[in-house]
N, C-alpha and C positions, 0 to 999 in steps of 0.2 A: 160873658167874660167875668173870671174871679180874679180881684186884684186884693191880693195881699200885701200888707204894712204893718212897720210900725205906728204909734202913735204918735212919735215927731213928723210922720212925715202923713199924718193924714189929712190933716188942711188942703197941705197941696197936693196930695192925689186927689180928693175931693174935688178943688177947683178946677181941676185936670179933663177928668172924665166925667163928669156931672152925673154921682150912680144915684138910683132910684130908693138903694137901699145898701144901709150899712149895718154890720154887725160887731159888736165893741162887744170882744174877751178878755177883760182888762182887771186887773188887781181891784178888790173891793175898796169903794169909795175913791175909786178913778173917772169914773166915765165924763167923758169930754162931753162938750155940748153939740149938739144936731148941727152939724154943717150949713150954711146958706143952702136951700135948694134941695136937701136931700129931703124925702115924704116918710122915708120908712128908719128909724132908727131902733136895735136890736138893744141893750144896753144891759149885759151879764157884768156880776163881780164874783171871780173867785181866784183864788192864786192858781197859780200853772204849777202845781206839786198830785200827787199821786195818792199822797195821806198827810196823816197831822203827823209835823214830827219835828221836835227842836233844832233836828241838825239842815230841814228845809231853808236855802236860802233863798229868804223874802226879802224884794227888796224894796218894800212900800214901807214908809212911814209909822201908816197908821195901828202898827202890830197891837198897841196897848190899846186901842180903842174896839177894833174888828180883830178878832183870830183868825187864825188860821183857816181857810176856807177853799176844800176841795172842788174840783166840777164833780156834781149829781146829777143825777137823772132828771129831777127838774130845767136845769140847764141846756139838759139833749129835747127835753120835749118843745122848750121855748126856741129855740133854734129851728127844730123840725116843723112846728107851727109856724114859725117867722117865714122858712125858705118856701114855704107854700103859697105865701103872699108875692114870689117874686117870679117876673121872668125870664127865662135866660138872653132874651133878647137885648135887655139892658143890663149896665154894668152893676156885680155888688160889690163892696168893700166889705175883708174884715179885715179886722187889726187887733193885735192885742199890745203889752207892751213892749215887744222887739222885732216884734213879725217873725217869730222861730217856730215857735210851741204850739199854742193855744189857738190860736187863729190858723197856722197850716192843718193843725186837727178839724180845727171848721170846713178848712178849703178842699180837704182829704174827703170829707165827708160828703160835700154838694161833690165833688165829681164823681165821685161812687156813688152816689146816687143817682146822678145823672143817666149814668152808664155802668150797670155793677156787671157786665159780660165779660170781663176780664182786669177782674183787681190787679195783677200781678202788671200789666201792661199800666194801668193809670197810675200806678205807684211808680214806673220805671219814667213815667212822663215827669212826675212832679219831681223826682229825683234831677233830672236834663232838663228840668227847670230852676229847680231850687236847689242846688247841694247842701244848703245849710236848714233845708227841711228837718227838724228834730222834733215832730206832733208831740205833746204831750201823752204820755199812753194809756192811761185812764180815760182823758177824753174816747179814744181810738177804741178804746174797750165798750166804752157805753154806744156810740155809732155805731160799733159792729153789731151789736145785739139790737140796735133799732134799725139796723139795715138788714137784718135777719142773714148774715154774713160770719159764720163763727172763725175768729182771727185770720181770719185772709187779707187784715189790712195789714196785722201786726206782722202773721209770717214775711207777706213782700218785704216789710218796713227792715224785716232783720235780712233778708236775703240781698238789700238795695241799702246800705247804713249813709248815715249824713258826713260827708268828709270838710265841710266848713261848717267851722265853729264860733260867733261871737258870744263876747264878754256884755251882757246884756245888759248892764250896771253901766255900762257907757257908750256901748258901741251896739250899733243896731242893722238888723237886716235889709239887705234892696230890698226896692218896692219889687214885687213879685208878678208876675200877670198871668195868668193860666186861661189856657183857650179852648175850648169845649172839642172843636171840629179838628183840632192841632191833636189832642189827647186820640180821639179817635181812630188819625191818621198815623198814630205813630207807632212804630217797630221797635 
């Protein structure tokens, strides 16, 4: 089970489902502290933007101290190292900070990988999950090439578009739950 969040609401998903392993895609100089009880904590900083560019809106604080910071390649390999340590048997959490972007690219990612026999299908799953699914596409760019998958996430992603939208400066996404055997099962 992959459970997508915000980071307001990751305490209590955490005390929820007691996962094994968390994965924090979170604005640099964000990351929250290890949950009571979680073993495995993932802890990336970089903004949910595409490239550097003044008219990116950040909405972290700390712009004057940390710039502007894409996801790289380092990012996908820490990720791809980290999911190696887990098992699908037990729950993981990620979150980034509105549960839209950065963290559905993570969640986009472990299910294709999980099961890459038909992208087009797990994209239509996450969509009749998530309608406010908007992965970052950078991220989605770097997974597709370590899933050795050339834009098959992206094409689904344009042919299946996100029709809810939050203002992520105040208003944030459900907690999200994606099911392994649900995805597989589904038409």
């Amino acid at each position: 089970m992959i459970i997508v969040c915000s980071l307001k609401d990751l305490e209590t998903v955490c005390e929820s489902v007691k996962p094994s392993h968390i994965i924090s895609v979170i604005d640099p100089g964000y990351a929250p502290k290890t949950p009571l009880g979680v073993k495995y904590h993932l802890k990336l900083g970089f903004d949910d933007i595409i490239e550097v560019n003044s008219k990116n809106k950040i909405f972290r604080l700390n712009t004057d101290q940390i710039p502007q910071l894409p996801p790289n390649q380092d990012h996908i390999n820490s990720i791809t190292k980290f999911v190696n340590s887990w098992s699908d048997n037990s729950p993981i959490v990620i979150h980034c900070w509105c549960g839209v972007s950065r963290s559905m690219a993570t969640a986009t990612y472990l299910l294709c990988k999980y099961d890459n026999s038909n992208i087009d299908r797990n994209i239509r799953y996450i969509r009749h999950i998530a309608a406010h699914a908007n992965p970052n596409k950078l991220l989605i760019k770097l997974f597709e090439k370590s899933l050795k998958i050339n834009s098959e996430i992206t094409d689904a992603y344009l042919k299946y578009p996100h029709t809810t939208t939050y203002d992520c400066s105040q208003n944030f996404a459900p907690i999200t739950i994606f099911n392994f055997n649900d995805m597989k099962k589904f038409k």
